[in-house]
N, C-alpha and C positions, 0 to 999 in steps of 0.2 A: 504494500500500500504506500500511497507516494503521501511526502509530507502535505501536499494541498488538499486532498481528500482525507486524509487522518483529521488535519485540522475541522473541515466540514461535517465530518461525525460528529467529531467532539462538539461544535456547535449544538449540535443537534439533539446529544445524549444531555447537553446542561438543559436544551430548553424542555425536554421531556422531564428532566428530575425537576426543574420547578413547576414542570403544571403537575406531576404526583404530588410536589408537594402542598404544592397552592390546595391541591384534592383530600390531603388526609387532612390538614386543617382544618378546612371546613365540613369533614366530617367529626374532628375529634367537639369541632365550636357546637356543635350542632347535639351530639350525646350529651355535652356538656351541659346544656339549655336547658335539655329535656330531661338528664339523669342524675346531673352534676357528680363530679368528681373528689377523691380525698385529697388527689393531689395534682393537680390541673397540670403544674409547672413539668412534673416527671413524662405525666403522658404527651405533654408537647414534647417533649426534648428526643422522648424512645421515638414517636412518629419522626422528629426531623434525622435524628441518628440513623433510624434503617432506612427510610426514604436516599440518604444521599448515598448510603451503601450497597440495598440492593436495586437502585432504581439504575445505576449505570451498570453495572453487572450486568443485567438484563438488556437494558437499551442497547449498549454501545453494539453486542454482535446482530441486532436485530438491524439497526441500522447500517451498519457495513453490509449485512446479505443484502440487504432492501439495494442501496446504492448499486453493487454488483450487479443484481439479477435486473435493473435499470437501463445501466450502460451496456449487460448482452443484449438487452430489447433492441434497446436503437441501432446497436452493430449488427442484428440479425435481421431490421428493417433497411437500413443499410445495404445489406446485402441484396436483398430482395430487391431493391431498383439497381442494381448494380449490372452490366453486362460482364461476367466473368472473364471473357477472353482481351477484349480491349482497356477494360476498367473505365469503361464512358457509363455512365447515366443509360438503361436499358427503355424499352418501350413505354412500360409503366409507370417509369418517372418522369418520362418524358409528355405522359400524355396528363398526369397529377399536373407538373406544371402550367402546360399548356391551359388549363381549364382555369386556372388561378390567375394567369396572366391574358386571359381574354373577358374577366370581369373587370379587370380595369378599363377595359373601352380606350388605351393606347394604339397607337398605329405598329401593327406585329405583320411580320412576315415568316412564312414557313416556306423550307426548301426541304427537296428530298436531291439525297446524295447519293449515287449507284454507283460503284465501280465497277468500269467498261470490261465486257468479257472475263469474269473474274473463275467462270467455270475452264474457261482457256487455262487460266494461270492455276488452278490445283490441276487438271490434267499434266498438265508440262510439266511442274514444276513438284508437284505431292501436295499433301495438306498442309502437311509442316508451312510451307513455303506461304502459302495461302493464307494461313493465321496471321504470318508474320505481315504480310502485306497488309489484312486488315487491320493492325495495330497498328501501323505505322499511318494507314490512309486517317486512321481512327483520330489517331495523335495529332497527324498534320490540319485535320481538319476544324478539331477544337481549339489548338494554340491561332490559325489562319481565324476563327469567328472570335476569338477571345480579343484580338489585337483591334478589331474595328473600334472606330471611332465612337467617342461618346460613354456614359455612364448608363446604357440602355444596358435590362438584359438580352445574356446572349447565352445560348444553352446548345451544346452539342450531346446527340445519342444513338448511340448504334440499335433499332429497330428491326432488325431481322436482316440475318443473309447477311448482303456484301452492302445493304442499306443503312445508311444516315440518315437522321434528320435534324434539322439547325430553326432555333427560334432567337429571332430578331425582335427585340422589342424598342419604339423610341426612332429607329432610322426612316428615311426618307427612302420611299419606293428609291430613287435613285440610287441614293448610299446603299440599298442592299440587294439592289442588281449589280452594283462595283461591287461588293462584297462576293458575289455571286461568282462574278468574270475571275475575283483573285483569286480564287478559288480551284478554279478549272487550270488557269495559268500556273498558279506554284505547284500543285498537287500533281501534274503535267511535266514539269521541270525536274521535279526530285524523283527519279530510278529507286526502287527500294533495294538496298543490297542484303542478299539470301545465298548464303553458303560459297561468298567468291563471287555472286552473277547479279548483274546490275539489271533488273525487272523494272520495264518501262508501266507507269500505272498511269491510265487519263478515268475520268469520273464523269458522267451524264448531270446534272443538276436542273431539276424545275424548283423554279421560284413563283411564290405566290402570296399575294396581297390580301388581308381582311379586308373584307367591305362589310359597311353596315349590317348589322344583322346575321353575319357569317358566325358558322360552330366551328370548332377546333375539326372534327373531322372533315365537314366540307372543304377549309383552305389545305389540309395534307392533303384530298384527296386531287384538289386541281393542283398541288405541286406535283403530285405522283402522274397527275395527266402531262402536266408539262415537262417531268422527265421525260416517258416515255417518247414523247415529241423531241425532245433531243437527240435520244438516242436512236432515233428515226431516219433524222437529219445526219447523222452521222458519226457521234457521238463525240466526245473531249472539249463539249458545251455546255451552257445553259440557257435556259428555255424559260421564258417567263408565263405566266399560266394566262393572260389577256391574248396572247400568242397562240397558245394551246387551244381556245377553246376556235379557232378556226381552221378547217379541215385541212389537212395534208391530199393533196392528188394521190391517186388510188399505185399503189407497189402496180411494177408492168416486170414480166419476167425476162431476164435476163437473152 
């Protein structure tokens, strides 16, 4: 136990022994009233005596378990939004916040992140190779949305697969279609290096805009329209979803 938490029990176990004690006085006051005593002064002194003796005895390990089984909670809640392999924020936390930060009625944009051909790269390369890619796209992509401009939030999380998603809160549609573009360009420029071999990675991105009235799923799901539209177009872009919702000309075979 660290000295800042020993301290905090100990707070804790004094403020319990005085409400025991604040507790048997006003029961000793009280038999006293109603039965009175031979020797008032004794039976104060035995109630304050075991009061401060057995009241932390008891208390202090009660409150150290209580403390403990606390901080497992929230490290096993923790857990629970956590993505195991990249250590980003998983789908669950992602969509908690999302719902929290669309009550505020802020101007928020949501992007979904796909890494291009990423079934290419565990064929070629193994899975090992594959993980490693997605940490690293995982990494590049949260430190790339953490550096944007401003005191808005900005929230990166790996949602399934070889999938991202990034919430922008506070930016201007414009600022976070450039966020957007930087995105594609650095994440495009850095090769992940796996075992000696330098793995070129580019990423598909739709970007989408709340508008009045929009739920947190509707704006992921026209980001996810306007990925796909990217990757349509030919992928190591993004795609803004006012874009998206107009048709692409129909595939003609090769």
């Amino acid at each position: 136990m660290s000295r800042a938490e020993l301290f905090k029990a100990l707070n804790r176990v004094v403020l319990i022994t005085l409400a025991m004690l604040a507790g048997a006085y006003i029961l000793l006051a009280g038999q006293f009233v109603l039965f009175g005593f031979k020797d008032p002064v004794l039976h104060f002194t035995l109630a304050t005596t075991f009061t401060f003796i057995l009241a932390p005895i008891g208390a202090f390990p009660l409150v150290v378990m209580s403390d403990r089984l606390r901080a497992m909670k929230d490290e096993l809640e923790g857990l629970v939004r956590l993505d195991g392999l990249t250590e980003l924020p998983n789908r669950r936390a992602f969509f908690e916040l999302t719902e929290k930060v669309f009550e505020r009625g802020d101007a928020v944009t949501l992007m979904m992140v796909d890494i291009d051909r990423f079934k290419q790269v565990n064929d070629t390369y193994g899975h090992d190779t594959g993980d490693r890619v997605l940490r690293s796209v995982g990494q590049s992509i949260q430190h790339i949305v953490a550096q944007a401009g401003g005191t808005c939030v900005k929230f990166t999380a790996r949602i399934g697969g070889e999938e991202f998603a990034v919430l922008v809160e506070g930016l201007t549609a414009d600022a976070a279609d450039c966020l957007a573009n930087e995105l594609v360009r650095r994440i495009g420029a850095a090769p992940v290096q796996s075992d000696g071999q330098l793995i070129a990675v580019t990423v598909s991105i739709g970007v989408a805009h709340r508008r009045a009235g929009d739920m947190p799923g509707q704006v992921l799901r026209a980001a996810d329209s306007a990925c796909y539209r990217a990757k349509r177009l030919g992928r190591n872009q993004w795609c803004d979803a006012a874009a998206a919702e107009r048709p692409l000309p129909a595939l003609t075979a090769a």
